[in-house]
C-alpha positions as CSV (number, residue, x, y, z in Angstrom):
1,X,-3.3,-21.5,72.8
2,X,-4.6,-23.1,75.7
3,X,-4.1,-20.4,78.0
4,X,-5.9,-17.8,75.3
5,X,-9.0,-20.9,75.3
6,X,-9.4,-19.9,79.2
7,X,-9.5,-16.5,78.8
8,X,-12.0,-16.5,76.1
9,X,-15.7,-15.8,77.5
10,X,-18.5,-19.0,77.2
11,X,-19.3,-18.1,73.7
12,X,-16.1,-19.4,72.3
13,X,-15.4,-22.3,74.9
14,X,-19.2,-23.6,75.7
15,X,-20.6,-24.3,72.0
16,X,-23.8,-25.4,73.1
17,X,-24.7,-21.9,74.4
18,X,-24.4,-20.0,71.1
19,X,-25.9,-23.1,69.1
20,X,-29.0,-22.3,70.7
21,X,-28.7,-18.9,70.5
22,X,-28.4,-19.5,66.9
23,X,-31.5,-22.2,66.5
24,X,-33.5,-19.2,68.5
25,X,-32.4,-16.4,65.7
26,X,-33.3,-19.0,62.9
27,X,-36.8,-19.8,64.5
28,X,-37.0,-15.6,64.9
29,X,-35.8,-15.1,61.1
30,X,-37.4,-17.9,59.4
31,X,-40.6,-19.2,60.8
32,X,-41.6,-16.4,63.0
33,X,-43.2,-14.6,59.3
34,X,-44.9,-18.2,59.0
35,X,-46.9,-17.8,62.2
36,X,-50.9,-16.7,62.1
37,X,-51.7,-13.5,63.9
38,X,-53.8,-15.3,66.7
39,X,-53.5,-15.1,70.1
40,X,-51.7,-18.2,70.3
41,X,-49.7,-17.2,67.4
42,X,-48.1,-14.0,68.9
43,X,-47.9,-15.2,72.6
44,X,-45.5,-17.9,70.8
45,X,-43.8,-15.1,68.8
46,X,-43.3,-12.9,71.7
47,X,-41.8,-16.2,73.6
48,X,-39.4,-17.0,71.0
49,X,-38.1,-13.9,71.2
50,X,-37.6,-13.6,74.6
51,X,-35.8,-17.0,75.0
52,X,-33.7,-15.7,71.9
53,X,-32.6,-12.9,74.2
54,X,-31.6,-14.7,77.3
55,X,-30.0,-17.4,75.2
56,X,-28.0,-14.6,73.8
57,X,-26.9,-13.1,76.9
58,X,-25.8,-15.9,78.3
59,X,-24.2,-16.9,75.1
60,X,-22.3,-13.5,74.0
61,X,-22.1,-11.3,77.3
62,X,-19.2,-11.9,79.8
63,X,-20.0,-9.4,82.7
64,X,-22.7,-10.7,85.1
65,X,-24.3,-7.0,85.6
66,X,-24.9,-6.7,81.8
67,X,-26.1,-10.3,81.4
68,X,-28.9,-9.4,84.3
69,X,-30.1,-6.1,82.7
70,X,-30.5,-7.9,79.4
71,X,-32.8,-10.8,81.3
72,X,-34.4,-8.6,83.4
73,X,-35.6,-6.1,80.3
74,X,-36.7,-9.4,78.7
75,X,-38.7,-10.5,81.4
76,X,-40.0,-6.8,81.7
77,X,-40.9,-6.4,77.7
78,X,-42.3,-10.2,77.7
79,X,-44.8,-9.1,80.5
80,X,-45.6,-6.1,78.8
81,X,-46.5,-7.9,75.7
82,X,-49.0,-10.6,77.8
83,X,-50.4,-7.8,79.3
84,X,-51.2,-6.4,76.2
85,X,-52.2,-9.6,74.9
86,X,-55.1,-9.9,77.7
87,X,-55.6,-6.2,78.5
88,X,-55.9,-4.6,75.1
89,X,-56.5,-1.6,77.0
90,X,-53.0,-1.4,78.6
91,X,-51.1,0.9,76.1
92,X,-47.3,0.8,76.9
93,X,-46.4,3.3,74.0
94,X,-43.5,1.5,72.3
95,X,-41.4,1.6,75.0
96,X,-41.5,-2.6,75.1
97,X,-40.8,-1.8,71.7
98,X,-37.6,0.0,72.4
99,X,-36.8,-2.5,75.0
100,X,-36.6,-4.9,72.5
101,X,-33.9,-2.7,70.2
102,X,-31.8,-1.7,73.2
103,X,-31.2,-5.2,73.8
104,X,-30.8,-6.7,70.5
105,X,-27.9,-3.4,69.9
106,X,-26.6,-4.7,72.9
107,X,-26.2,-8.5,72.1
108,X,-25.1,-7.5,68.2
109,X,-22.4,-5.2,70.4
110,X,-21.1,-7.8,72.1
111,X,-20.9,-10.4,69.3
112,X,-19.2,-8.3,67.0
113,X,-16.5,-7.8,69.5
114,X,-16.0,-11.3,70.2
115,X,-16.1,-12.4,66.4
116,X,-13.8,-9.4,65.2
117,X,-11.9,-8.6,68.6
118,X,-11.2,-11.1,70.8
119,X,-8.1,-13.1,70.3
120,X,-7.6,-16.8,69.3
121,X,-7.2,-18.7,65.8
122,X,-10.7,-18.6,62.9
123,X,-13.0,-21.7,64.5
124,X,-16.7,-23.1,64.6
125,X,-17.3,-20.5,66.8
126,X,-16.4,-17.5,65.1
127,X,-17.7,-18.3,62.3
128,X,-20.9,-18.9,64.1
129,X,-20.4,-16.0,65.4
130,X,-20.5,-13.7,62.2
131,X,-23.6,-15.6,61.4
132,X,-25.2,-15.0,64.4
133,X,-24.4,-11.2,64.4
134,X,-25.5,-10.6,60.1
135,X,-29.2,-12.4,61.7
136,X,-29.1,-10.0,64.9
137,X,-28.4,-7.3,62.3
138,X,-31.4,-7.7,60.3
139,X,-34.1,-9.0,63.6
140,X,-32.7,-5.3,65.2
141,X,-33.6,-3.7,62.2
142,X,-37.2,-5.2,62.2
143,X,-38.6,-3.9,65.6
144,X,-36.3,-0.4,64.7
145,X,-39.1,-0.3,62.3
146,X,-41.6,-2.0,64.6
147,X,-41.1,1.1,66.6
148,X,-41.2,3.5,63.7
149,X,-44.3,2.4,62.6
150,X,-45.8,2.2,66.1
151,X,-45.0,6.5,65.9
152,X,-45.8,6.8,62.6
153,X,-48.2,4.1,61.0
154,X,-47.9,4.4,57.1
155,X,-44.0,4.8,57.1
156,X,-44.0,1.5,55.1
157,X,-46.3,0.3,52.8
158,X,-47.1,-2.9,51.9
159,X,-48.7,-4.4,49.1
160,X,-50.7,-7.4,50.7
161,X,-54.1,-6.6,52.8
162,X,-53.5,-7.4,56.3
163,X,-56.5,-9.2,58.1
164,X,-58.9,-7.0,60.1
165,X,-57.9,-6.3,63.4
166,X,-54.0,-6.9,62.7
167,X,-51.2,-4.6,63.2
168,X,-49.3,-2.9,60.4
169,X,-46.4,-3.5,62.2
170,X,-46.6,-7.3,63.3
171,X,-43.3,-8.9,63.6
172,X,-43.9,-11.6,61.1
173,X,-44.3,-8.9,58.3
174,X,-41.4,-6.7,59.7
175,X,-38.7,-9.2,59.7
176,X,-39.6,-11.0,56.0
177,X,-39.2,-6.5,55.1
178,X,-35.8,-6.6,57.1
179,X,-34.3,-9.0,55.4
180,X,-35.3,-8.1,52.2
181,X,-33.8,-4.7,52.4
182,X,-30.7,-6.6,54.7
183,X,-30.1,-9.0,51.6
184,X,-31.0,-6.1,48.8
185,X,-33.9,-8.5,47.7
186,X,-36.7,-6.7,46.9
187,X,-39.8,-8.1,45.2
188,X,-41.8,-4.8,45.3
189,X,-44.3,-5.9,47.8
190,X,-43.3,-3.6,50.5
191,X,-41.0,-0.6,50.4
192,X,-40.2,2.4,52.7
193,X,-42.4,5.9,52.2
194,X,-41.5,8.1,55.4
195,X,-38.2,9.9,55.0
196,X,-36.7,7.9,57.8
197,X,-38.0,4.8,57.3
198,X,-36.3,5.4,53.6
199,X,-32.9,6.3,55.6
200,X,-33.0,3.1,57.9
201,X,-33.7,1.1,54.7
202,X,-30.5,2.2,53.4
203,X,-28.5,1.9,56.3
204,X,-29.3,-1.8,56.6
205,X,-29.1,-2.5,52.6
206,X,-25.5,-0.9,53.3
207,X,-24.2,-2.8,55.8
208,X,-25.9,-5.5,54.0
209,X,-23.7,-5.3,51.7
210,X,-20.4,-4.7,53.5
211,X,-20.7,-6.6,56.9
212,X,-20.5,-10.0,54.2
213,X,-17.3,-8.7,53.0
214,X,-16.0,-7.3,55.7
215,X,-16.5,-11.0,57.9
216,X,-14.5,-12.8,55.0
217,X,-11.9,-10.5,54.9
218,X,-11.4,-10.4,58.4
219,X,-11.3,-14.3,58.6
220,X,-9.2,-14.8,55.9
221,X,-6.8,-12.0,57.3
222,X,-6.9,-14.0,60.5
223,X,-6.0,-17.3,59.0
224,X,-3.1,-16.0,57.3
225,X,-1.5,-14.4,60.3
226,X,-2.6,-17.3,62.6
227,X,-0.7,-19.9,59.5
228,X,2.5,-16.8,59.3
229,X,2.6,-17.1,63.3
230,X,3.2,-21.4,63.6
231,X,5.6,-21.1,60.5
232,X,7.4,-18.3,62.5
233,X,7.5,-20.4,65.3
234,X,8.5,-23.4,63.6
235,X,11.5,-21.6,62.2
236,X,12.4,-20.2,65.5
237,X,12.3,-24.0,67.3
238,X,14.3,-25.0,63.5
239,X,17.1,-22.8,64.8
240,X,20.4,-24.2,66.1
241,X,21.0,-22.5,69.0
């Protein structure tokens, strides 16, 4: 076992790392939709989000090269999104946008593996783990429609008026719609029109529904065999010789 513990990457052995990881995807989930649409506002939302990202890839990804394209796209879409924030001028045409995807698929790639692949018995960290990757699931899904919408404004409607001069598709509003579809909670106040912003919202309600299952299968599958592997053992060492 302890031999395994040294080959496992900093996400299993160095807690700390995906803790914050995970208090960055909480503030990104759950209080980023609470934040005003002022300048202050999104220059804080926009810097959540980036420290989410780096706190991810140093969390989840192993390989040096892959950890310093992830931080240096973050830096890059976080200095597109100041410049924007000064500059209204400065158009950049979604591709910050699909910046922001690219890394998040990245970071939800590389937690899955380590939750569902790696070796090692069901800890803490795994189970952290599955959390963090279900939260990644539906934050991905939010700017995937971030970026729709930024092609194709009325792919979603939504109920409530948004203030004058605010974006249809401002994170706050697109991650509270995420989840909803992610969770299959819908209170009717926002719902998909376009044809593929109705086939992303089925995707995510999907694996919204089976990723849950599929995480407690797999850690109750990995229990079992870790528990049949010591009693194995046991009645090996048992064995007169």
């Amino acid at each position: 076992m302890a031999e395994i513990e040294r080959q496992l990457p900093g996400f299993w052995r160095e807690d700390r790392h995906l803790s914050f990881f995970l208090a960055f995807l909480v503030l990104t989930t759950i209080f980023v939709p609470m934040v005003g649409e002022s300048r202050p506002g999104r220059i804080a939302i926009d810097l959540i989000f980036a420290l989410m990202l780096f706190s991810g890839a140093i969390a989840t990804v192993e390989k040096r090269m892959l950890m310093s394209l992830i931080i240096a796209l973050t830096i890059l879409e976080f200095t597109a999104d100041l410049i924007v924030e000064f500059n209204p001028s400065f158009s950049p045409k979604g591709w910050d946008t699909a910046l922001k995807v690219v890394c998040m698929a990245i970071l939800v790639v590389m937690t899955l593996k380590q939750t569902f692949l790696l070796p090692g018995p069901v800890s803490v960290h795994r189970v952290m783990g599955g959390i963090a990757a279900y939260l990644l699931i539906g934050v991905t899904w939010a700017f995937v429609y971030k970026l729709l919408l930024e092609m194709i404004p009325d792919a979603i409607h939504f109920q409530t008026p948004l203030a004058v001069g605010v974006s249809t598709g401002e994170p706050g509003r697109l991650i509270y719609f995420s989840f909803e579809t992610l969770t299959t909670v819908s209170y009717g106040d926002a719902y998909p029109v376009h044809r593929v912003a109705r086939s992303l919202a089925t995707a995510e309600a999907l694996i919204g529904q089976l990723y849950p299952a599929i995480l407690i299968a797999t850690l109750v599958g990995m229990a079992l065999q870790a528990r049949f592997n010591a009693t194995l053992k046991e009645t090996e060492v048992k064995k007169p010789s």
